[in-house]
TIRO-2110 file (N, C-alpha, C; in Angstrom, 1 decimal):
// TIRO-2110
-197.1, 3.5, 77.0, N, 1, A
-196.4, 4.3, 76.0, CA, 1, A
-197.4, 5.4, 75.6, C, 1, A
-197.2, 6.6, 75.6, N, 2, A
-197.5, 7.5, 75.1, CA, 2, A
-198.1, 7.9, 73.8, C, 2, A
-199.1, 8.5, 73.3, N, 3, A
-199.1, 8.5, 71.6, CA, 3, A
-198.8, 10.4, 71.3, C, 3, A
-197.5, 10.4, 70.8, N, 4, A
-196.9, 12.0, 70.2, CA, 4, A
-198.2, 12.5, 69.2, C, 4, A
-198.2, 13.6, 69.2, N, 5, A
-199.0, 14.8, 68.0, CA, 5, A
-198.8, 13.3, 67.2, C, 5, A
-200.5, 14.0, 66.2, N, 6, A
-201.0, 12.9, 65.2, CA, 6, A
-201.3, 11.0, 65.5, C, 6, A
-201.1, 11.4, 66.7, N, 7, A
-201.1, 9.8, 67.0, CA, 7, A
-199.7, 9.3, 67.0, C, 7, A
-198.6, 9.4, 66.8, N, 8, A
-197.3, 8.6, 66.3, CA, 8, A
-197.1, 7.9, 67.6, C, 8, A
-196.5, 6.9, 67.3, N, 9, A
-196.4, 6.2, 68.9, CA, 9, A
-194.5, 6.3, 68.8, C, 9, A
-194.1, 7.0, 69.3, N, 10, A
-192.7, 7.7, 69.5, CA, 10, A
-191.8, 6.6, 70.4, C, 10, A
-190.5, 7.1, 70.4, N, 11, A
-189.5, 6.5, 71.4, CA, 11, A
-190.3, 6.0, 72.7, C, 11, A
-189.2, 5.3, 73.2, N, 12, A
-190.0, 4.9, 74.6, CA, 12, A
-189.6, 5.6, 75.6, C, 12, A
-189.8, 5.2, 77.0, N, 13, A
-190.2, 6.3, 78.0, CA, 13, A
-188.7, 6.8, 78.3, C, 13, A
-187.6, 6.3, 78.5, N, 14, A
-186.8, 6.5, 79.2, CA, 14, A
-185.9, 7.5, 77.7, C, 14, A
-186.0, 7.1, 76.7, N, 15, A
-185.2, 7.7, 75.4, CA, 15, A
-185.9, 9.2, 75.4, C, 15, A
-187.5, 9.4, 75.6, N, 16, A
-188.3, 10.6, 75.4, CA, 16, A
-187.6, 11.2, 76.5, C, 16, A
-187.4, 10.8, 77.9, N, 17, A
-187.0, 11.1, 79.2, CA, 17, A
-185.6, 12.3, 79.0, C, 17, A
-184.6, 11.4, 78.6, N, 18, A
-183.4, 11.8, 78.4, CA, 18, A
-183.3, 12.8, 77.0, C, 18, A
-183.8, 13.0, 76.3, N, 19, A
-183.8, 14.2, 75.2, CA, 19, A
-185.2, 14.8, 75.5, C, 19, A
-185.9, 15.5, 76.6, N, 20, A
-187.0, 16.4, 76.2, CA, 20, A
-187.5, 17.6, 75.6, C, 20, A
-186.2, 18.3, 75.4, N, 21, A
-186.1, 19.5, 74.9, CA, 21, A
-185.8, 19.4, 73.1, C, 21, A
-186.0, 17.8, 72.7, N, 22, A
-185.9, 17.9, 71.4, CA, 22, A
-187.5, 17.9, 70.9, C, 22, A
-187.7, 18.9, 69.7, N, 23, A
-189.0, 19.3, 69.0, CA, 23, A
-189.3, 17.5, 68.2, C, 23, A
-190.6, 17.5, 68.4, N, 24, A
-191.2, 16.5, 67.7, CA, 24, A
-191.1, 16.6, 66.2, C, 24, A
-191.0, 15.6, 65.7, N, 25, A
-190.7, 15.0, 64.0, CA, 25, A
-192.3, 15.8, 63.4, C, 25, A
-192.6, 15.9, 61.9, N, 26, A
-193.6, 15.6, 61.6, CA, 26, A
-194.1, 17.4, 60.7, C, 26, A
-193.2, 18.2, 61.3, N, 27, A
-194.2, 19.1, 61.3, CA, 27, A
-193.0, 20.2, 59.7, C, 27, A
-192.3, 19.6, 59.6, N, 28, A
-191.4, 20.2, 58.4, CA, 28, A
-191.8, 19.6, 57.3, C, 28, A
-190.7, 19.4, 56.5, N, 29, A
-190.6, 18.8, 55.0, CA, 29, A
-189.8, 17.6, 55.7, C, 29, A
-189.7, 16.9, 54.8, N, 30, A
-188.9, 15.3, 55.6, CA, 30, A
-189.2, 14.9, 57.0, C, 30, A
-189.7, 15.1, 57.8, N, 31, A
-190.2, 15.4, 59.1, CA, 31, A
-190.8, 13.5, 59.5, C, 31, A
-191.7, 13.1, 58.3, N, 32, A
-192.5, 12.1, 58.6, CA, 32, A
-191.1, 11.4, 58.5, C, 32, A
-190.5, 11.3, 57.4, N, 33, A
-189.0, 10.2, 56.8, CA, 33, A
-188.3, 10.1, 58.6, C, 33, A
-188.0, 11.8, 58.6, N, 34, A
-187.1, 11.5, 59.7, CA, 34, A
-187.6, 10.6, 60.9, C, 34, A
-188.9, 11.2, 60.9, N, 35, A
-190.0, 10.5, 62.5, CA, 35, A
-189.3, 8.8, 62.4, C, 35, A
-190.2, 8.1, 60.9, N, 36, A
-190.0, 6.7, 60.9, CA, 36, A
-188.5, 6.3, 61.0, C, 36, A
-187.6, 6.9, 60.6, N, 37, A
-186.4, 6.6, 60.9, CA, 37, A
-185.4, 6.5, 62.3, C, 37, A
-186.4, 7.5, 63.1, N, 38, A
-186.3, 7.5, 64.5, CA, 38, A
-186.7, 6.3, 65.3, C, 38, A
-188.1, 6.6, 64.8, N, 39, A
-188.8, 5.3, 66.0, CA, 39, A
-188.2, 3.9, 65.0, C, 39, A
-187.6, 3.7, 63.9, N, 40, A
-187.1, 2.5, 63.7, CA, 40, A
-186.0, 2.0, 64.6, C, 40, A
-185.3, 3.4, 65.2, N, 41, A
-184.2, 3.3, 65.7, CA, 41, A
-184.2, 2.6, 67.5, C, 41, A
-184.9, 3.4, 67.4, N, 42, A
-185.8, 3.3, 69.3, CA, 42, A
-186.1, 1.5, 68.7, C, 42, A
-187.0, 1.0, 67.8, N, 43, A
-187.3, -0.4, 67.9, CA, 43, A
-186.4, -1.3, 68.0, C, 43, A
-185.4, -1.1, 67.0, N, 44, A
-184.0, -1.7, 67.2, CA, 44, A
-183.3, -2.2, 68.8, C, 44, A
-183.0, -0.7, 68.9, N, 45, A
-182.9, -0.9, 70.6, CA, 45, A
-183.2, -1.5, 71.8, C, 45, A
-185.0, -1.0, 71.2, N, 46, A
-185.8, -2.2, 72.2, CA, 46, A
-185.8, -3.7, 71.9, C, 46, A
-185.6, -4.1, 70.4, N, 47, A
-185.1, -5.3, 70.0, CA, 47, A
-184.6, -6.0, 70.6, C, 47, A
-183.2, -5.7, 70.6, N, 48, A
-182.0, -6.3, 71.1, CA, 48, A
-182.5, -6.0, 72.4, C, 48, A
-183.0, -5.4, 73.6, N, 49, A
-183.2, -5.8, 74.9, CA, 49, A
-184.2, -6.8, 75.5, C, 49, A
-185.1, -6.7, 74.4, N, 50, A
-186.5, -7.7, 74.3, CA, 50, A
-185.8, -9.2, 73.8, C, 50, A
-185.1, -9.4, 73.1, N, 51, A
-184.8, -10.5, 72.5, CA, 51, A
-183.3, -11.1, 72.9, C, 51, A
-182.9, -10.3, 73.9, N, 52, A
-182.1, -11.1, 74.9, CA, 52, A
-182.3, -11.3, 76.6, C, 52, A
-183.5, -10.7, 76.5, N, 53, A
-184.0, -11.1, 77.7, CA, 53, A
-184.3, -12.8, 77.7, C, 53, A
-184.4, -13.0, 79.0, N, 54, A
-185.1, -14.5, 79.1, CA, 54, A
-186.3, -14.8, 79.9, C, 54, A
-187.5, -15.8, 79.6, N, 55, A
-188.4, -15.6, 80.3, CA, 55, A
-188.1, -15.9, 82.1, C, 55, A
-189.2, -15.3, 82.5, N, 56, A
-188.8, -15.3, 84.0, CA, 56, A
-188.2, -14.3, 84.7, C, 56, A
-187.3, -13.5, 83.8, N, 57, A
-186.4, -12.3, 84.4, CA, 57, A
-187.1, -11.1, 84.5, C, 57, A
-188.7, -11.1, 84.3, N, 58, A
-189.2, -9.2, 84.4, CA, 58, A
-190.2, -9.7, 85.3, C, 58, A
-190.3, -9.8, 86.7, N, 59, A
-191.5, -9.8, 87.5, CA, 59, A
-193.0, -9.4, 86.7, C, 59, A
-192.8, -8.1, 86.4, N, 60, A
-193.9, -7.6, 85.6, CA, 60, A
-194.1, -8.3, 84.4, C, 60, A
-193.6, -8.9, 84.1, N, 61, A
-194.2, -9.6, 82.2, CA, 61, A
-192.9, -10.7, 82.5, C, 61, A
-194.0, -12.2, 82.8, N, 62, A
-192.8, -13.1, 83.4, CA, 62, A
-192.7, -13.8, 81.8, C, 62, A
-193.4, -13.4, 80.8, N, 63, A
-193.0, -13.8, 79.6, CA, 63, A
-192.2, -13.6, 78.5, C, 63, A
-192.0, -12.8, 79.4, N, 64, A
-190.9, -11.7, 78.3, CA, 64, A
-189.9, -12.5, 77.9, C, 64, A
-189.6, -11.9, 76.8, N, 65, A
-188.2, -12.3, 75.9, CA, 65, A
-187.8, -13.6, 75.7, C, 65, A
-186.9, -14.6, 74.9, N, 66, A
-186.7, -15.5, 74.1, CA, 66, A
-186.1, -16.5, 75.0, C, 66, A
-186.7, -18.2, 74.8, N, 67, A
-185.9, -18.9, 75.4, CA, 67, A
-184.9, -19.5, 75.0, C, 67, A
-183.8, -20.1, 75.7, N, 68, A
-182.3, -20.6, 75.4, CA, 68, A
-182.5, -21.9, 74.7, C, 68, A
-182.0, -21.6, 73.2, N, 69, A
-182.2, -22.6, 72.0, CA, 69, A
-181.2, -23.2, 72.3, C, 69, A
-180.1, -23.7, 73.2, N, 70, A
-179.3, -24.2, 73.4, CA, 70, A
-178.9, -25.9, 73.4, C, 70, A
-180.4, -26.1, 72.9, N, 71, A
-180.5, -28.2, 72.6, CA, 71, A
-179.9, -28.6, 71.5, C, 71, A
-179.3, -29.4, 71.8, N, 72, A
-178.3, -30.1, 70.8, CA, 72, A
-179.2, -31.4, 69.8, C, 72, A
-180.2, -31.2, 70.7, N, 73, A
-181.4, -32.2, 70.0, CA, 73, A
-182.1, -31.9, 69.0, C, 73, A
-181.9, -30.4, 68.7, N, 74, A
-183.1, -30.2, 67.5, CA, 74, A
-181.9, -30.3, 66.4, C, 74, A
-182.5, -30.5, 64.9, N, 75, A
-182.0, -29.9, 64.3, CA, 75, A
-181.5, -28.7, 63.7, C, 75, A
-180.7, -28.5, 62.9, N, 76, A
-180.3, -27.3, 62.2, CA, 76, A
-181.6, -26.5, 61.8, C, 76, A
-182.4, -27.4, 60.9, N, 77, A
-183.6, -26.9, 60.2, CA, 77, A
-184.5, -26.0, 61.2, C, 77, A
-185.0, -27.1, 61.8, N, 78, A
-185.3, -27.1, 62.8, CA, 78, A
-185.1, -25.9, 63.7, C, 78, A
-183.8, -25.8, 64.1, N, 79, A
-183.6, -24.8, 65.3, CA, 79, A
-183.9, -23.2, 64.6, C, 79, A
-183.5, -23.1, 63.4, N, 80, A
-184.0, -21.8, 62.5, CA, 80, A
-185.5, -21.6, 62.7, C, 80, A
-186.2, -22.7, 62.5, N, 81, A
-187.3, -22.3, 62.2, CA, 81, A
-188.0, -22.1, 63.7, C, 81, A
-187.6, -22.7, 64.7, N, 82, A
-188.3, -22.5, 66.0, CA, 82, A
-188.0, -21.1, 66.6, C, 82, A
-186.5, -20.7, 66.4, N, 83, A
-186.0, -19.4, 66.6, CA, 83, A
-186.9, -18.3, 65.7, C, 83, A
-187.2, -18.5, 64.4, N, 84, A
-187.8, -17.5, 63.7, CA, 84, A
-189.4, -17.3, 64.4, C, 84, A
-190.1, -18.3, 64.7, N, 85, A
-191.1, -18.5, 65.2, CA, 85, A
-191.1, -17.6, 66.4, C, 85, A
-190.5, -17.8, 66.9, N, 86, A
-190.4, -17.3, 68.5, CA, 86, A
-190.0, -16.0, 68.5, C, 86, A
-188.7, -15.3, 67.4, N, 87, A
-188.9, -14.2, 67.8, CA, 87, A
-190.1, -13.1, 67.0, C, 87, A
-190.8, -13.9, 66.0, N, 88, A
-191.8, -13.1, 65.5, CA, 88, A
-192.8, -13.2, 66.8, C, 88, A
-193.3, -13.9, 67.2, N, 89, A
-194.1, -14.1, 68.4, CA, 89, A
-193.8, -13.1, 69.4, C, 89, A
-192.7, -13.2, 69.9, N, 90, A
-191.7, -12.4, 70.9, CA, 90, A
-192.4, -10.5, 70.6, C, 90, A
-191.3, -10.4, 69.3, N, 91, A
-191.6, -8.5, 68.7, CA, 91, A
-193.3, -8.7, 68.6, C, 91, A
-194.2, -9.4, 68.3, N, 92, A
-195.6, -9.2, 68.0, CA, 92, A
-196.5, -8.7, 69.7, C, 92, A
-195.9, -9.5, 70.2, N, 93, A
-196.6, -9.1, 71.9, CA, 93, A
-195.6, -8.3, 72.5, C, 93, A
-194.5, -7.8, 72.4, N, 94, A
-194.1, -6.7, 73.2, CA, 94, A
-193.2, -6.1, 72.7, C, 94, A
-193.5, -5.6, 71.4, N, 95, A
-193.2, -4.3, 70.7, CA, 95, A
-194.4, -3.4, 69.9, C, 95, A
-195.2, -3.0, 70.5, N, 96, A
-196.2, -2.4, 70.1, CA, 96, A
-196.5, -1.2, 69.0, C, 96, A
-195.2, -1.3, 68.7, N, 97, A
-195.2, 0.4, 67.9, CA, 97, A
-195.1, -0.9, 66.3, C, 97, A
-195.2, -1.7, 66.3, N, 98, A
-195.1, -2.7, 65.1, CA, 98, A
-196.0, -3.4, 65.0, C, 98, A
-196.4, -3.9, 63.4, N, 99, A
-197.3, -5.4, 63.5, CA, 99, A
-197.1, -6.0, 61.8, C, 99, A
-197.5, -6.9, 61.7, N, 100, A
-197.3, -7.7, 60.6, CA, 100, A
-196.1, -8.2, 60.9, C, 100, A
-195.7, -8.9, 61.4, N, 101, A
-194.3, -9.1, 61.3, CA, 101, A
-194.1, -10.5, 60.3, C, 101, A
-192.7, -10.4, 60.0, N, 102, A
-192.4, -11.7, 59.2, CA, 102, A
-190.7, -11.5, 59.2, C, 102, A
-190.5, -12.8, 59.7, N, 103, A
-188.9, -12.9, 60.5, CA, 103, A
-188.7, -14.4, 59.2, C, 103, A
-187.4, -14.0, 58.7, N, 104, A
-187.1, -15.2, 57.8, CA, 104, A
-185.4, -15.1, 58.1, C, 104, A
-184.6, -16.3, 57.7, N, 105, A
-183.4, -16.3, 58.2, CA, 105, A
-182.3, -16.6, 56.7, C, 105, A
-181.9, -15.7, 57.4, N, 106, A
-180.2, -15.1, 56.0, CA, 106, A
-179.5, -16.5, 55.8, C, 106, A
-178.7, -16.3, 54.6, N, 107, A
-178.0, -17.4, 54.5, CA, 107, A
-176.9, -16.9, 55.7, C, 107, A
-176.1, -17.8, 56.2, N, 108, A
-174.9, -17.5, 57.1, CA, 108, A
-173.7, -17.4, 56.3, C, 108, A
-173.3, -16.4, 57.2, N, 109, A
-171.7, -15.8, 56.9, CA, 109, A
-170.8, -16.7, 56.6, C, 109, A
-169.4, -15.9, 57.0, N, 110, A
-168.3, -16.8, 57.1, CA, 110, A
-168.5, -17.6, 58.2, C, 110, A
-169.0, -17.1, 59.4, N, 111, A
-169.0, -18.1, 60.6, CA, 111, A
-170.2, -18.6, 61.1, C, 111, A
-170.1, -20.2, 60.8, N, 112, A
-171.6, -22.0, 61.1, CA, 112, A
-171.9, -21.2, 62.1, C, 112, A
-171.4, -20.6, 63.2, N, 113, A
-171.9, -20.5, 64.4, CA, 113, A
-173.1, -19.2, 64.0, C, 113, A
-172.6, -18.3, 63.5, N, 114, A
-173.7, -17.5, 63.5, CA, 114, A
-174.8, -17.3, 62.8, C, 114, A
-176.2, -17.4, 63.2, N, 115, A
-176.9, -17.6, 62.3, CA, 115, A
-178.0, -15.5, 62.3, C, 115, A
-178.2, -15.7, 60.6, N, 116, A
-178.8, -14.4, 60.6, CA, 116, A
-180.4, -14.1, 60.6, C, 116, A
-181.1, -13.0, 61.2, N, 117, A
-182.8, -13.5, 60.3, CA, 117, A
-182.6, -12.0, 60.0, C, 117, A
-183.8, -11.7, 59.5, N, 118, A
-184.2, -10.9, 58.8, CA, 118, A
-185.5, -10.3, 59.0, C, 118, A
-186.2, -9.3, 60.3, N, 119, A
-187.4, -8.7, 60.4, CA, 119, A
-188.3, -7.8, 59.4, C, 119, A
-189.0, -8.7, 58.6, N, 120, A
-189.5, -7.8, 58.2, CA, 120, A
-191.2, -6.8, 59.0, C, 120, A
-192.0, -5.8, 59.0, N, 121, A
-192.6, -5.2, 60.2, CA, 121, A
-193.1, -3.5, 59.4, C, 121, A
-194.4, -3.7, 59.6, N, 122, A
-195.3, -2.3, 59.4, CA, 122, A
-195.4, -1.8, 60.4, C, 122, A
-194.4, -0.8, 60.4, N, 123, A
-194.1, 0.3, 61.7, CA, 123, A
-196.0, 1.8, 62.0, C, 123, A
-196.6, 1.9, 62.9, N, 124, A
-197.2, 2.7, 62.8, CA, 124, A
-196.6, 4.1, 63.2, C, 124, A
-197.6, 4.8, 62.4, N, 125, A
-197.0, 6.1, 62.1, CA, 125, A
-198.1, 7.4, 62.5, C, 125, A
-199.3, 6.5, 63.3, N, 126, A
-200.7, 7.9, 63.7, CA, 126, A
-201.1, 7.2, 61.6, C, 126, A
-201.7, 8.1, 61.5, N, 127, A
-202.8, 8.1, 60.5, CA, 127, A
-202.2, 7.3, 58.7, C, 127, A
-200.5, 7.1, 59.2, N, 128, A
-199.9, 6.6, 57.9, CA, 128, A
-199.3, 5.2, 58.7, C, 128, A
-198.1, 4.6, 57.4, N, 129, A
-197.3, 3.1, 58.2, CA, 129, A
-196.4, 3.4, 57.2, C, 129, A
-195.4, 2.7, 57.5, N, 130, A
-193.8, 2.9, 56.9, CA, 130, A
-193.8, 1.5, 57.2, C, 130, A
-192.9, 1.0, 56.2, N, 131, A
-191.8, -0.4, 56.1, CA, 131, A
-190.7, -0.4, 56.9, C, 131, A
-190.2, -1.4, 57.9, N, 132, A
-189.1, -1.5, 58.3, CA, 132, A
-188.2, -2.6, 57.8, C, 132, A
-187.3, -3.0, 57.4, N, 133, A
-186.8, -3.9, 57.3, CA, 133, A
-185.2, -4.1, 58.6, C, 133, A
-185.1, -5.1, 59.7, N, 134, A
-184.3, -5.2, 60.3, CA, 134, A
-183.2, -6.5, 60.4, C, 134, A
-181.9, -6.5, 60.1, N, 135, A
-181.0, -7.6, 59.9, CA, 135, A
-180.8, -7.6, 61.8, C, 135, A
-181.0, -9.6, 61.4, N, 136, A
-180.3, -9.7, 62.9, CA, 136, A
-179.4, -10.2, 63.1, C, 136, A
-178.6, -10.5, 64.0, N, 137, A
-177.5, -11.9, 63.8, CA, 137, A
-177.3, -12.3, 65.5, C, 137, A
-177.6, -13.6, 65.6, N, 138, A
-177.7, -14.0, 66.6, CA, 138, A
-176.3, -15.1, 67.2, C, 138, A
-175.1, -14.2, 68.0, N, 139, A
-173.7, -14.1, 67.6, CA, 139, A
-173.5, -14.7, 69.2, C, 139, A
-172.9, -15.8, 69.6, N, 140, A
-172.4, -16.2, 71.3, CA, 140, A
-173.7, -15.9, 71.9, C, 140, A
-174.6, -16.2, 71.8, N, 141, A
-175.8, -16.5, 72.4, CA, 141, A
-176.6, -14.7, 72.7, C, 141, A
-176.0, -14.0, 71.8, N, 142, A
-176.4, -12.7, 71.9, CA, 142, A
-176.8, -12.0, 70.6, C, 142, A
-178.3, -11.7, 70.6, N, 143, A
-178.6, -10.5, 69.2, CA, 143, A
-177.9, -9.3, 69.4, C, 143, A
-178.2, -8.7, 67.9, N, 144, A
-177.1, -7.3, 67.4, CA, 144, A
-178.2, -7.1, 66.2, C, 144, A
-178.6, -6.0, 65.9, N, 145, A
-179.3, -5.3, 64.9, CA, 145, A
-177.9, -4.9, 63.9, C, 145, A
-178.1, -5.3, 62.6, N, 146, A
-176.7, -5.0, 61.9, CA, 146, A
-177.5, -3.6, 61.0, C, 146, A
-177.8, -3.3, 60.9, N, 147, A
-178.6, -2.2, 60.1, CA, 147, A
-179.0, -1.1, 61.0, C, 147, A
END
């Protein structure tokens, strides 16, 4: 990954790819707001691809992404807390444009089956850092960024 003017560690390769002719964040009034609100966006994205992958599926990084909590053995308690564990671990080693993370889990909706967490993550920004906060919901064996 690339580091944009000031250091900012920007969208990833393929998002930079496909819009090149848009002007870099940073250099107006609201510029930095908009920047972090971007690359929150790009994280999200890469979220949800990182965090439904499974390990084994990237030749290049055979560790990638989250394993199938599908045991009927663990507990409820339990299965929250292993899931939270795992996907802070997960976003900490391959999402790079973040650190501090802290993943805690929502109370649940209308529907037992779905369960929610809650990312919290100090997004870098080149020479500043911005707060991210990201809702997740982890719905038929697939994440969704609700925010």
């Amino acid at each position: 990954m690339t580091l944009h003017r000031g250091g900012v560690l920007g969208n990833r390769l393929f998002e930079r790819l496909a819009a090149p002719e848009r002007p870099e964040e940073g250099g107006e009034e609201g510029g930095e707001e908009a920047g972090l609100a971007e690359i929150v966006e790009s994280i999200k994205r890469h979220l949800v691809d990182l965090l439904n992958s499974h390990p084994g599926h990237s030749e290049c990084a055979p560790e990638l992404g989250l394993l199938d909590f599908n045991d009927a053995t663990i507990g409820v308690l339990d299965l929250e807390r292993n899931i939270q564990r795992a996907i802070r671990q997960c976003i900490e080693r391959f999402e790079p444009r973040v650190r501090q993370v802290e993943v805690e889990s929502l109370p649940r909706g209308s529907d037992p089956l779905q369960l929610r967490f809650q990312v919290h993550a100090t997004v870098d920004l080149g020479r500043d850092h911005g707060q991210a906060t990201i809702d997740l919901l982890l719905n038929d064996k697939r994440y969704q960024c609700l925010n």
